[in-house]
mmCIF file as Biopython writes it, N, C-alpha, C and O atoms, coordinates in Angstrom:
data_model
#
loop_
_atom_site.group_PDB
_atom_site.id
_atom_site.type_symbol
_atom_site.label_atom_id
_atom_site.label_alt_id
_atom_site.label_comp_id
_atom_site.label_asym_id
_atom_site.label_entity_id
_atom_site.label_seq_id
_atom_site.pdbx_PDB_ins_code
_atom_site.Cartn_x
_atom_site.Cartn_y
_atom_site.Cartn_z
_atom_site.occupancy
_atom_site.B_iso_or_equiv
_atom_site.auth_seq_id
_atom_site.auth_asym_id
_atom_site.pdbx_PDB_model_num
ATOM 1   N N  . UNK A ? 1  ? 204.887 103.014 12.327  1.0 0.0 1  A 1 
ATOM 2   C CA . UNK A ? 1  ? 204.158 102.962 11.072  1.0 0.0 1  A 1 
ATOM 3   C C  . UNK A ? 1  ? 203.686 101.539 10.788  1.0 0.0 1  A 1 
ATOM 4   O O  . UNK A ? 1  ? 202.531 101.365 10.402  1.0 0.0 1  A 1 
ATOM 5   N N  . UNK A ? 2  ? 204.659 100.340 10.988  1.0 0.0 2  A 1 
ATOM 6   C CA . UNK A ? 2  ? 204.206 99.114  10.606  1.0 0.0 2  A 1 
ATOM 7   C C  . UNK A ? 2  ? 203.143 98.577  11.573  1.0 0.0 2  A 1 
ATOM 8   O O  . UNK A ? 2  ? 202.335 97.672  11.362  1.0 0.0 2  A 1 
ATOM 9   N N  . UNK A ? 3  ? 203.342 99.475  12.908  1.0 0.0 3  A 1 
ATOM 10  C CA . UNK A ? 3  ? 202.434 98.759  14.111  1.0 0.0 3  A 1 
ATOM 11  C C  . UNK A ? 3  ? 200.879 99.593  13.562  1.0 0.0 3  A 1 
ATOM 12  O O  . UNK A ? 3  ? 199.817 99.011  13.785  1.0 0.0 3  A 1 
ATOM 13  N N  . UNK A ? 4  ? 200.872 100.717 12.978  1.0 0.0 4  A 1 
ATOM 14  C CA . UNK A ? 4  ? 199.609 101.340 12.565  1.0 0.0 4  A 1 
ATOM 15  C C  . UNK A ? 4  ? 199.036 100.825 11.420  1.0 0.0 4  A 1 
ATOM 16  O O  . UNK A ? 4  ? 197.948 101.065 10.897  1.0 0.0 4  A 1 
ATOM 17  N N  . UNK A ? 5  ? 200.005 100.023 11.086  1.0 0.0 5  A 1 
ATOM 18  C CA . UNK A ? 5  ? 199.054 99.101  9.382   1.0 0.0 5  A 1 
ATOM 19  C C  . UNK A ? 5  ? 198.532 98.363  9.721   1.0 0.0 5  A 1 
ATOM 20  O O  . UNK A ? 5  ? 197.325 98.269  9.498   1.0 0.0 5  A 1 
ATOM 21  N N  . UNK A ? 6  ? 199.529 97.098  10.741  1.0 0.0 6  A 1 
ATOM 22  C CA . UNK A ? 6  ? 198.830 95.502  11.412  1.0 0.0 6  A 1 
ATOM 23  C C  . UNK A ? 6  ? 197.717 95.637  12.351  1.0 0.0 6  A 1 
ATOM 24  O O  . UNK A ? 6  ? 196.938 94.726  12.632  1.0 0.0 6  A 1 
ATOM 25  N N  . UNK A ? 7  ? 197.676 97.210  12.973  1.0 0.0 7  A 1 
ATOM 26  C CA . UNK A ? 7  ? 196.602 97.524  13.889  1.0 0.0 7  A 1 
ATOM 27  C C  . UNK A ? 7  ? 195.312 97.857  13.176  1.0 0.0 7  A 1 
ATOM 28  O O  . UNK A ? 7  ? 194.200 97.566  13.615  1.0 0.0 7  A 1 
ATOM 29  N N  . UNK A ? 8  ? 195.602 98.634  11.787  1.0 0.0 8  A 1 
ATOM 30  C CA . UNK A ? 8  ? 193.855 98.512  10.729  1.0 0.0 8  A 1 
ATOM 31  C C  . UNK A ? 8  ? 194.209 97.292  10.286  1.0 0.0 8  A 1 
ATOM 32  O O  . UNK A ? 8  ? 193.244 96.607  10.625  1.0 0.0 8  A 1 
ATOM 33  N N  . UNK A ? 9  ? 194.928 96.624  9.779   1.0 0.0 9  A 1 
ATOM 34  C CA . UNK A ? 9  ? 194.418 95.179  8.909   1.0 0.0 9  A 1 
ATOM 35  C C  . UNK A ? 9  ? 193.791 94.307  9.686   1.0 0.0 9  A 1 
ATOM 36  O O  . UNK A ? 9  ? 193.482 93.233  9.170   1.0 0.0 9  A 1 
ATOM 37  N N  . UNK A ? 10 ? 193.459 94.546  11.076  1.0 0.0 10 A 1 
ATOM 38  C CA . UNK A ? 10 ? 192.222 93.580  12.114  1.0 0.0 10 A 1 
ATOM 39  C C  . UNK A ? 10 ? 191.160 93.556  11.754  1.0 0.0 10 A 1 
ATOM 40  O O  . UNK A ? 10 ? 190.563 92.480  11.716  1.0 0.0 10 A 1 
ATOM 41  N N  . UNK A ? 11 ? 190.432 94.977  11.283  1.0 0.0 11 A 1 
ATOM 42  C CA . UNK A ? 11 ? 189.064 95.977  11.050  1.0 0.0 11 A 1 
ATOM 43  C C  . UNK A ? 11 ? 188.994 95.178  8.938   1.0 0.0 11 A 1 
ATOM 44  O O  . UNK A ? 11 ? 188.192 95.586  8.098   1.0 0.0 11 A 1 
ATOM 45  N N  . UNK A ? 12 ? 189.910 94.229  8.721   1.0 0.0 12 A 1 
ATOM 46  C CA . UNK A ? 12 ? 189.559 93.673  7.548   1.0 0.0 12 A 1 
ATOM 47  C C  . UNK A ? 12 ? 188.819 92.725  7.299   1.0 0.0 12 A 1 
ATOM 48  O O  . UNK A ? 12 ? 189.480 91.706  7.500   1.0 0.0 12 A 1 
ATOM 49  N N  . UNK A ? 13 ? 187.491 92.392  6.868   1.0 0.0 13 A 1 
ATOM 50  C CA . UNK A ? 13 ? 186.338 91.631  6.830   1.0 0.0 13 A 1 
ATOM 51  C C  . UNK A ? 13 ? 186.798 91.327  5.350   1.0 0.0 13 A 1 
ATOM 52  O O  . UNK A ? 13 ? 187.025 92.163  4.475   1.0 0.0 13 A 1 
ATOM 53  N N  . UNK A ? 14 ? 186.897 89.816  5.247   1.0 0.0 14 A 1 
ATOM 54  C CA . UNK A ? 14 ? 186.503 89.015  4.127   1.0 0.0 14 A 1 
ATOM 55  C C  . UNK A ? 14 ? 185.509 88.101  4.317   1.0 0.0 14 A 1 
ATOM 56  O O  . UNK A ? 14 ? 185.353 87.489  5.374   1.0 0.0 14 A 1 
ATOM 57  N N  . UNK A ? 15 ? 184.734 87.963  3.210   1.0 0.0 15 A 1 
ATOM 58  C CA . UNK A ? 15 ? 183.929 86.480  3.235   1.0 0.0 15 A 1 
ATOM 59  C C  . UNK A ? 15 ? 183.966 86.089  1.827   1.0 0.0 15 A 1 
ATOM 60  O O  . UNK A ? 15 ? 184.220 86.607  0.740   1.0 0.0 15 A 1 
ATOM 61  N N  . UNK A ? 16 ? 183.563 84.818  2.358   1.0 0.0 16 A 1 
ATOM 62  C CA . UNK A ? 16 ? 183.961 83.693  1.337   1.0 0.0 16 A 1 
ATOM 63  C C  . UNK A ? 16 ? 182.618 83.194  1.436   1.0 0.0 16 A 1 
ATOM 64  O O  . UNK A ? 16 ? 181.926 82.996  2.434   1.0 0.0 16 A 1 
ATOM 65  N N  . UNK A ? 17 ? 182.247 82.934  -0.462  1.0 0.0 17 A 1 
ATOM 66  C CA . UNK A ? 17 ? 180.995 81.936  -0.205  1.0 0.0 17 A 1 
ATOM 67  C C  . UNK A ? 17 ? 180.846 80.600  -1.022  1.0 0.0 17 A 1 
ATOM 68  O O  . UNK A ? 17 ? 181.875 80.271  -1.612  1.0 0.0 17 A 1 
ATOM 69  N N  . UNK A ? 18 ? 179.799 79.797  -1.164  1.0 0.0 18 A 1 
ATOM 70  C CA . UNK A ? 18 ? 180.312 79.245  -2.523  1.0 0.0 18 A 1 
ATOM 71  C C  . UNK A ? 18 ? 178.929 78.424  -2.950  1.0 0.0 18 A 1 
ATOM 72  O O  . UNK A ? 18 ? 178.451 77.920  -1.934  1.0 0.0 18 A 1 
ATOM 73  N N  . UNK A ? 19 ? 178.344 78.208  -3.823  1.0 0.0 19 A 1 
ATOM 74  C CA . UNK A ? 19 ? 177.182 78.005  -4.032  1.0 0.0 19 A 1 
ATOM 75  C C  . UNK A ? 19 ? 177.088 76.835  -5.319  1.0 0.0 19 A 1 
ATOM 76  O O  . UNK A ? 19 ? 177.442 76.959  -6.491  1.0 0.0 19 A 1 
ATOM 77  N N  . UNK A ? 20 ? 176.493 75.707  -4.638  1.0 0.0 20 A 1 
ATOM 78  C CA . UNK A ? 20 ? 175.768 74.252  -5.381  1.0 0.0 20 A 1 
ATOM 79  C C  . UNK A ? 20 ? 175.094 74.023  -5.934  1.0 0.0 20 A 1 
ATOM 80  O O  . UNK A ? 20 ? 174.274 73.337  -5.323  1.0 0.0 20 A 1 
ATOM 81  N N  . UNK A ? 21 ? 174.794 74.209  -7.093  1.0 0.0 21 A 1 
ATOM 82  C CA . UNK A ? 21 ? 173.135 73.682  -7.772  1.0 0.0 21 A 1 
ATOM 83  C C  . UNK A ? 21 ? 172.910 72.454  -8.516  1.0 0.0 21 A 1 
ATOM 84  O O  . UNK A ? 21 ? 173.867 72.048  -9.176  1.0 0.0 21 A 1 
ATOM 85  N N  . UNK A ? 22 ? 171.838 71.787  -8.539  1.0 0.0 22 A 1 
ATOM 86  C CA . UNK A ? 22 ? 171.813 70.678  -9.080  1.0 0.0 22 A 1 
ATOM 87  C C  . UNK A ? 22 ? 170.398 69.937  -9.141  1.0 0.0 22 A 1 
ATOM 88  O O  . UNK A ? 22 ? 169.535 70.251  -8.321  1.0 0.0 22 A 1 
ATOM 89  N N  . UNK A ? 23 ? 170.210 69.186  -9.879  1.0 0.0 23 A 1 
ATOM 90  C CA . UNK A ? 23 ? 168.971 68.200  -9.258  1.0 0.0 23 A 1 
ATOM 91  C C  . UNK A ? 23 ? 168.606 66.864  -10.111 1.0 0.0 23 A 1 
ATOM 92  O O  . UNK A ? 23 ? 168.657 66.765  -11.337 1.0 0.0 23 A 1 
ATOM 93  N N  . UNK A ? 24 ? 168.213 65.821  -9.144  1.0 0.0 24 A 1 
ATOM 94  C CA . UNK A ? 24 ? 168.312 64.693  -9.651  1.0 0.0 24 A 1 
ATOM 95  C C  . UNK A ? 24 ? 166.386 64.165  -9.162  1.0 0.0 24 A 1 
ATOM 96  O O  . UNK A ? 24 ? 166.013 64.046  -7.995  1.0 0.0 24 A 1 
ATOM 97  N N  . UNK A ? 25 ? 165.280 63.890  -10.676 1.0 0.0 25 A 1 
ATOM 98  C CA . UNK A ? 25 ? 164.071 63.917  -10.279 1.0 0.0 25 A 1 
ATOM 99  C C  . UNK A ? 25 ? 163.629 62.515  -10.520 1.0 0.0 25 A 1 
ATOM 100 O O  . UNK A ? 25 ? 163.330 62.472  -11.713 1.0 0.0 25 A 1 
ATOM 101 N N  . UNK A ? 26 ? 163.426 61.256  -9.932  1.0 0.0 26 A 1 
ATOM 102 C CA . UNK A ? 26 ? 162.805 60.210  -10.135 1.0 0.0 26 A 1 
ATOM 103 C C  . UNK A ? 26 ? 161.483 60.036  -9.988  1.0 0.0 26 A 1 
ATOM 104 O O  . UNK A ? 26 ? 161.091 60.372  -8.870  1.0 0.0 26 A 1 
ATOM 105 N N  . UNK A ? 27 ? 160.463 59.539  -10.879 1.0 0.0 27 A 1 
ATOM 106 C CA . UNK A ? 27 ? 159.217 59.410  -10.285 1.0 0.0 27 A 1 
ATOM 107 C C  . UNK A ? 27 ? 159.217 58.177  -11.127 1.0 0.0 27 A 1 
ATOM 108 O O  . UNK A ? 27 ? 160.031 57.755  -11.948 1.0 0.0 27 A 1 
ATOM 109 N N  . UNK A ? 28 ? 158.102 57.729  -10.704 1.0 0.0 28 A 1 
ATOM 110 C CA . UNK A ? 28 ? 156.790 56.336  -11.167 1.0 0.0 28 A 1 
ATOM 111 C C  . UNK A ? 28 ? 155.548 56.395  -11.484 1.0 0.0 28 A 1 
ATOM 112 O O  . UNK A ? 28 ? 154.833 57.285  -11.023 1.0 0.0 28 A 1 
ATOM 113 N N  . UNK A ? 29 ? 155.164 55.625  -12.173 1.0 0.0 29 A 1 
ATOM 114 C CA . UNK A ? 29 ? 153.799 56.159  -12.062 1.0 0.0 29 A 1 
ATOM 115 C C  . UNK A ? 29 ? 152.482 55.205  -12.850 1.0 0.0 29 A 1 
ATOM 116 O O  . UNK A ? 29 ? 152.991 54.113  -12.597 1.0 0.0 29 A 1 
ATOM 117 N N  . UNK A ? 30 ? 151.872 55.030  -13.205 1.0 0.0 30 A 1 
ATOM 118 C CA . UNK A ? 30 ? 150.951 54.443  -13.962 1.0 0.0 30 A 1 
ATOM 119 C C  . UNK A ? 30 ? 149.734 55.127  -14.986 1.0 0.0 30 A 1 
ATOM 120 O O  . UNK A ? 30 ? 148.800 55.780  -14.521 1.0 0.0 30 A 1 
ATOM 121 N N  . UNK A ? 31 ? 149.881 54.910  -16.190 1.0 0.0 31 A 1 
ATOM 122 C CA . UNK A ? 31 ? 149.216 56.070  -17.309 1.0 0.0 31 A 1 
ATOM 123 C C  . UNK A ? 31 ? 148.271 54.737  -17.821 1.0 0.0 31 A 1 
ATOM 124 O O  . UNK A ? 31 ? 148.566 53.599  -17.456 1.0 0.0 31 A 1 
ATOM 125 N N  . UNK A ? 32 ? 147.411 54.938  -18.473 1.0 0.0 32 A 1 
ATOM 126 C CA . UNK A ? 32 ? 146.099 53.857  -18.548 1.0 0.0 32 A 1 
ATOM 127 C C  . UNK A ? 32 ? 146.840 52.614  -18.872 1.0 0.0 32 A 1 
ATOM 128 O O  . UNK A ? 32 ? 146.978 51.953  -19.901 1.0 0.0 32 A 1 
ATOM 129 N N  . UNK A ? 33 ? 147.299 52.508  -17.571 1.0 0.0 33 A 1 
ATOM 130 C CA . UNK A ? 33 ? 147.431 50.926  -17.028 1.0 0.0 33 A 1 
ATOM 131 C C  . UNK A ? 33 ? 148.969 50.505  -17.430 1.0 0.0 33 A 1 
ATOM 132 O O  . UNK A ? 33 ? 149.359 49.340  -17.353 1.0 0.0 33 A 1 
ATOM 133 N N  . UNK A ? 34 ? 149.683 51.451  -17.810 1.0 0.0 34 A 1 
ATOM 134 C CA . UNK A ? 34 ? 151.247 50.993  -17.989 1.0 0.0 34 A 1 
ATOM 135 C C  . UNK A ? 34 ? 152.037 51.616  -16.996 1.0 0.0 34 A 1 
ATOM 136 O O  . UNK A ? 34 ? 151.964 52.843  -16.928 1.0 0.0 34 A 1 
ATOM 137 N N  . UNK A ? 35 ? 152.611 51.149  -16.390 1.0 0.0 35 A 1 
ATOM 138 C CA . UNK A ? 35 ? 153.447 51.305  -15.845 1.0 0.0 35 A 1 
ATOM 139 C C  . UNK A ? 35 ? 155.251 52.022  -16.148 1.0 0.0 35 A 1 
ATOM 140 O O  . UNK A ? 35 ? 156.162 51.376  -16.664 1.0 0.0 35 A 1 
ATOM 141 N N  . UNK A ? 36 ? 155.330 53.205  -15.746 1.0 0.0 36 A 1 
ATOM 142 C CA . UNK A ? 36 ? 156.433 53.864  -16.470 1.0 0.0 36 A 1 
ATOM 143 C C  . UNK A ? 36 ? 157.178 54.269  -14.389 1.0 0.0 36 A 1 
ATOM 144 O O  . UNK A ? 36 ? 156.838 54.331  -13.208 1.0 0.0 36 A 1 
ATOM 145 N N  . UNK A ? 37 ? 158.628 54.448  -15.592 1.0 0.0 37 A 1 
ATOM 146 C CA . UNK A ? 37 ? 159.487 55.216  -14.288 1.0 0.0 37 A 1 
ATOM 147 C C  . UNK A ? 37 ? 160.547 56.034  -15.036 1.0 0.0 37 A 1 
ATOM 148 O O  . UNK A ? 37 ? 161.256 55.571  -15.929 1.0 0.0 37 A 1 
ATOM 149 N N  . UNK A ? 38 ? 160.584 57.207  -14.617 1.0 0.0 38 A 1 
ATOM 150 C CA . UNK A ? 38 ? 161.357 58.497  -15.584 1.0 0.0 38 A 1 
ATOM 151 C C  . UNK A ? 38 ? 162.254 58.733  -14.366 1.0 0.0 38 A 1 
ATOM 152 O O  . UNK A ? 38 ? 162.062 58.586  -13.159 1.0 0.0 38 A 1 
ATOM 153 N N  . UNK A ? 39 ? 163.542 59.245  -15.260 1.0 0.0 39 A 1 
ATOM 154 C CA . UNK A ? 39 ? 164.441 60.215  -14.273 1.0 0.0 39 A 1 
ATOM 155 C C  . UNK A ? 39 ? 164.860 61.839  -15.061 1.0 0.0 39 A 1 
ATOM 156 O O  . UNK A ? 39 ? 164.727 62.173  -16.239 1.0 0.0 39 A 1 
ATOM 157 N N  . UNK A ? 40 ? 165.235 62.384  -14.235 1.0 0.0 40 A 1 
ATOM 158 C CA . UNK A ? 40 ? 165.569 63.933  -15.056 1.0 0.0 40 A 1 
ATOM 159 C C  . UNK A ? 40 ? 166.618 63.981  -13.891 1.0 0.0 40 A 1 
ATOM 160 O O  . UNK A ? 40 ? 166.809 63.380  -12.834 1.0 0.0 40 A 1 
ATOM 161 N N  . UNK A ? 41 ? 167.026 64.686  -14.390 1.0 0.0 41 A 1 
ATOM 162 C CA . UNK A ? 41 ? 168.931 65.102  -13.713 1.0 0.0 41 A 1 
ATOM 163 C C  . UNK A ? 41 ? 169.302 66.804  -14.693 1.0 0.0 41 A 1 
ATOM 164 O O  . UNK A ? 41 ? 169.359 67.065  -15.894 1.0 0.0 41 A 1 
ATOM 165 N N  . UNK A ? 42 ? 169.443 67.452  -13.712 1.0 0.0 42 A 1 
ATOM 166 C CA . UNK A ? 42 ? 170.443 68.717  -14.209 1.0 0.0 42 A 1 
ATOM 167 C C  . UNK A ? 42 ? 171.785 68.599  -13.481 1.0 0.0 42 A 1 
ATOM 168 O O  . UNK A ? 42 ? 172.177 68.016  -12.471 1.0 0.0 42 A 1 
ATOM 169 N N  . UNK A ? 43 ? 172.524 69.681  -14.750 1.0 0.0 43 A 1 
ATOM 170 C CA . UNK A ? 43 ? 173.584 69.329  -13.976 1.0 0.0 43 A 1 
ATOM 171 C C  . UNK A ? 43 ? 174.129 70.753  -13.124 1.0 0.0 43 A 1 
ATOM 172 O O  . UNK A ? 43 ? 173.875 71.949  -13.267 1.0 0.0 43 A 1 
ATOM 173 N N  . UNK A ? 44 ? 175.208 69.802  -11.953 1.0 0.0 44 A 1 
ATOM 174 C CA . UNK A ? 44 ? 175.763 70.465  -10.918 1.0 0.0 44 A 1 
ATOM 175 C C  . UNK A ? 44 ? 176.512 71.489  -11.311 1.0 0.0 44 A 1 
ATOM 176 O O  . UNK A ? 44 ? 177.210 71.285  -12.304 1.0 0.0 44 A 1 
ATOM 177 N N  . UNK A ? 45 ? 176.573 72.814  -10.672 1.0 0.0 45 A 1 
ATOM 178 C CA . UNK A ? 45 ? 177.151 74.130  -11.174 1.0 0.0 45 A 1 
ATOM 179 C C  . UNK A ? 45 ? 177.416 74.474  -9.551  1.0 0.0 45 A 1 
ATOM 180 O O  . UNK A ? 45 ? 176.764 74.417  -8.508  1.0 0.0 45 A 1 
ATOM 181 N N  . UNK A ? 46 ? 178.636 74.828  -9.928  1.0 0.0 46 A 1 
ATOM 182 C CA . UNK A ? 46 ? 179.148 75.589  -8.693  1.0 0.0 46 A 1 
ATOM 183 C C  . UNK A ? 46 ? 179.687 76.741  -8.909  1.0 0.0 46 A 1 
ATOM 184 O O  . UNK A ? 46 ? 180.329 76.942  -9.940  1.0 0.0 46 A 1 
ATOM 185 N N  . UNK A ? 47 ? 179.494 77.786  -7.867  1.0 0.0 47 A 1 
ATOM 186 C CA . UNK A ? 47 ? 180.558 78.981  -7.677  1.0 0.0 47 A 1 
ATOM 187 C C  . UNK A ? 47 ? 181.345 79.537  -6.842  1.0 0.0 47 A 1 
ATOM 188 O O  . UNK A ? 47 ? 180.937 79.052  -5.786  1.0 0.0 47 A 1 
ATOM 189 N N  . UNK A ? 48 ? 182.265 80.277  -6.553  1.0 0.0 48 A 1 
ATOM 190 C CA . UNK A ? 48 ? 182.793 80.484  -5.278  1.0 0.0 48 A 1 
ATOM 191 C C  . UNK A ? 48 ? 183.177 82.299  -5.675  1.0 0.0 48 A 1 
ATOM 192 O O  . UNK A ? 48 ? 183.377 82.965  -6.691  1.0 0.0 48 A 1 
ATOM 193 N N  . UNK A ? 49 ? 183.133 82.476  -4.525  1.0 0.0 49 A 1 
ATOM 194 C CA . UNK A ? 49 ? 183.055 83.800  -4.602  1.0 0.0 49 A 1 
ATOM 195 C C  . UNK A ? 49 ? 183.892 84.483  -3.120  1.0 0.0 49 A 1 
ATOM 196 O O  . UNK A ? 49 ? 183.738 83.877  -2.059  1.0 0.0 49 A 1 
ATOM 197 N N  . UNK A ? 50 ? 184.417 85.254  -3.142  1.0 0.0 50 A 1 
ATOM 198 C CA . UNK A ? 50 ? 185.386 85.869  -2.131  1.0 0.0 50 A 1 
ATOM 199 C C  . UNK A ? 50 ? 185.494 87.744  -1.995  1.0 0.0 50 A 1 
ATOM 200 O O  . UNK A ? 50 ? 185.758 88.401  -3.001  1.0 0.0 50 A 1 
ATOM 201 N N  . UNK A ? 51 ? 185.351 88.142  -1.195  1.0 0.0 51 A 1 
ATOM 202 C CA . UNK A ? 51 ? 184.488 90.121  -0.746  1.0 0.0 51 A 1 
ATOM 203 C C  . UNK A ? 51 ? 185.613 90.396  -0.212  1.0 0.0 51 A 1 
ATOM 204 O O  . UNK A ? 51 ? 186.081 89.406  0.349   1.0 0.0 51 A 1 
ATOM 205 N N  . UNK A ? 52 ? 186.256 91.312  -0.138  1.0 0.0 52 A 1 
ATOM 206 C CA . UNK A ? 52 ? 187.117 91.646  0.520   1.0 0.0 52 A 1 
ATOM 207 C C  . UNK A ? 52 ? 186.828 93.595  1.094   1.0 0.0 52 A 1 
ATOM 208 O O  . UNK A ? 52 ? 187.257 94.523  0.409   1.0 0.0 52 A 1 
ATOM 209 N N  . UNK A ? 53 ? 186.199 93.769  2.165   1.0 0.0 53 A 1 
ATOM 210 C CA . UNK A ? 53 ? 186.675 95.647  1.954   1.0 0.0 53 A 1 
ATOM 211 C C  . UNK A ? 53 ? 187.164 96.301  3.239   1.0 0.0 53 A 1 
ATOM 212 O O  . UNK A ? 53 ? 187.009 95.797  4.351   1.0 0.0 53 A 1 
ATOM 213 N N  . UNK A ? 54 ? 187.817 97.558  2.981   1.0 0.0 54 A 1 
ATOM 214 C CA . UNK A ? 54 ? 188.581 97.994  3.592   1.0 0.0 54 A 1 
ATOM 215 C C  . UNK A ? 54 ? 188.251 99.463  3.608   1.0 0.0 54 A 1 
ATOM 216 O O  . UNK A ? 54 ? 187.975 100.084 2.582   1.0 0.0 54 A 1 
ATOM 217 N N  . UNK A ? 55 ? 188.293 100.069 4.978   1.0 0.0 55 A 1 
ATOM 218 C CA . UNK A ? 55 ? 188.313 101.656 4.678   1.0 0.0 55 A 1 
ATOM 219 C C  . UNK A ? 55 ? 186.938 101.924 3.659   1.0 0.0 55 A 1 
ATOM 220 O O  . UNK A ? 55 ? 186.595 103.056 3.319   1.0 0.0 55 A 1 
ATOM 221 N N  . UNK A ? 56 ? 186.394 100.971 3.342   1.0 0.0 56 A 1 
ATOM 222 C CA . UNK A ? 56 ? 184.767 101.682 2.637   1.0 0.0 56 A 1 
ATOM 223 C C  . UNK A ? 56 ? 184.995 101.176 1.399   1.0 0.0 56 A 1 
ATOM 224 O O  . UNK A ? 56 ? 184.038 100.762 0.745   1.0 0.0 56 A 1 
ATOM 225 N N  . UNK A ? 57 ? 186.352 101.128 0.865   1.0 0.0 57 A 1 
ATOM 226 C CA . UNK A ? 57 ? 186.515 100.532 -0.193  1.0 0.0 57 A 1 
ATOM 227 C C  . UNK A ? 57 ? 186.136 98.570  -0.478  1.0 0.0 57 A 1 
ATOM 228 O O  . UNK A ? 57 ? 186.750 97.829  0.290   1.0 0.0 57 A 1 
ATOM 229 N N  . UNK A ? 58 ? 185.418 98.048  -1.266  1.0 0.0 58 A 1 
ATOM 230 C CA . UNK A ? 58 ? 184.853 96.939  -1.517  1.0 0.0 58 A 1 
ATOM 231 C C  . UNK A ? 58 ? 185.616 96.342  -2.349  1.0 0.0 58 A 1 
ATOM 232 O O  . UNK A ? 58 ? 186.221 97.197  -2.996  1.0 0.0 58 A 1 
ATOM 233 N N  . UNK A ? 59 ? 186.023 94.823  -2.805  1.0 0.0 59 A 1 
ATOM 234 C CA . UNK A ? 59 ? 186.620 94.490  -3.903  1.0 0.0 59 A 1 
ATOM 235 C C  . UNK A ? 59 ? 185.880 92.720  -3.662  1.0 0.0 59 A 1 
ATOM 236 O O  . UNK A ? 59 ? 186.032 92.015  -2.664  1.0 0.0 59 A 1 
ATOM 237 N N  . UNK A ? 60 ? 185.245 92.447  -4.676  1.0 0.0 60 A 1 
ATOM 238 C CA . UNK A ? 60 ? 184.883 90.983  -4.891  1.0 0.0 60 A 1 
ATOM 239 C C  . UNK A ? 60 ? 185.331 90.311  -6.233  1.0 0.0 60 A 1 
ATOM 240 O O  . UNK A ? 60 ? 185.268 90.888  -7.319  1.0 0.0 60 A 1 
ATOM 241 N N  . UNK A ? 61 ? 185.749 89.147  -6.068  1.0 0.0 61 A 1 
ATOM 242 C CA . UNK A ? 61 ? 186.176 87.834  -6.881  1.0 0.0 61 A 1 
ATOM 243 C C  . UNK A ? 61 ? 185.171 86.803  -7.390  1.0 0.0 61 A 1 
ATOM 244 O O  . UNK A ? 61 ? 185.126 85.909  -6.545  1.0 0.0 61 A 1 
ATOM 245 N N  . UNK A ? 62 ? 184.598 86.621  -8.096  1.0 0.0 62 A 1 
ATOM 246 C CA . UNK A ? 62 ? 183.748 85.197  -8.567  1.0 0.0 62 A 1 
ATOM 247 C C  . UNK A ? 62 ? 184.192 84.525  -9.570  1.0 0.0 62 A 1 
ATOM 248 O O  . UNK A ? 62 ? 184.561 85.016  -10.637 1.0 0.0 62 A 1 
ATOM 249 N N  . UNK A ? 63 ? 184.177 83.004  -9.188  1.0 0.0 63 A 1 
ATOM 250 C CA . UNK A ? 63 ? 184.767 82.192  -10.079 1.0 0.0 63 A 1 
ATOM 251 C C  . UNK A ? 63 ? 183.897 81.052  -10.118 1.0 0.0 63 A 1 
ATOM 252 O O  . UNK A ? 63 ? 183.604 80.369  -9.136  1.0 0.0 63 A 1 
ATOM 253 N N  . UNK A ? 64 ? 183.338 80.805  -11.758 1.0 0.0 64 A 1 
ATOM 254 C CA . UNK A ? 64 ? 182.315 80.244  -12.169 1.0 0.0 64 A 1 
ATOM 255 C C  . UNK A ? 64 ? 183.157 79.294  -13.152 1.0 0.0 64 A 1 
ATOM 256 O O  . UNK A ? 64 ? 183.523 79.813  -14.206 1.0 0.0 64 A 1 
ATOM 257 N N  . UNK A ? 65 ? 183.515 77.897  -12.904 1.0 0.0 65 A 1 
ATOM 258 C CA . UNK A ? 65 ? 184.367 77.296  -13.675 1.0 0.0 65 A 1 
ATOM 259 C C  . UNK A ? 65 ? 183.265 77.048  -14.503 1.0 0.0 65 A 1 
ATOM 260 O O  . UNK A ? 65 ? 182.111 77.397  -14.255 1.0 0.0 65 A 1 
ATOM 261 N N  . UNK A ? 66 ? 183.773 76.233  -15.820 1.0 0.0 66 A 1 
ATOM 262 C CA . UNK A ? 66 ? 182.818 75.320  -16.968 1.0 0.0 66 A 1 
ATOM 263 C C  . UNK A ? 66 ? 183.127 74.100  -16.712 1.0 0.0 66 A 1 
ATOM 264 O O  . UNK A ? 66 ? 184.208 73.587  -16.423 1.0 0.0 66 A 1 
ATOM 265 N N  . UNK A ? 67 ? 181.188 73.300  -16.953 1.0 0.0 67 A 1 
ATOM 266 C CA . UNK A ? 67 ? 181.338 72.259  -16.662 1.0 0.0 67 A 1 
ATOM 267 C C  . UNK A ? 67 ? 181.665 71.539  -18.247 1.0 0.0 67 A 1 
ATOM 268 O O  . UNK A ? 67 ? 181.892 70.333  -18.342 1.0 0.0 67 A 1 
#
């Protein structure tokens, strides 16, 4: 019986993912004759996320901390 459990828990597919967002925008530039330089910045957000299924059955985790 225990050798028929460890023999399906092989056929167990997890994935793991985890996802970055962000952005940091510098430009320069010249507007009738002045000279400017801007930045813009969003901020970084991450997630991670983890699938687990078995036998047809599916089960997923996401974890979206606060920044």
């Amino acid at each position: 019986m225990l050798l028929l459990a460890l023999m399906s828990l092989q056929s167990l597919p997890i994935s793991a993912r985890a996802n970055v967002s962000g952005a940091k925008i510098e430009s320069e530039g010249m507007d009738q004759g002045v000279h400017f330089k801007s930045e813009m910045e969003a901020y970084q957000k991450a997630t991670l996320s983890l699938g687990v299924s078995y036998l047809g059955i599916s089960s997923a985790w996401l974890l979206t901390p606060l920044n």
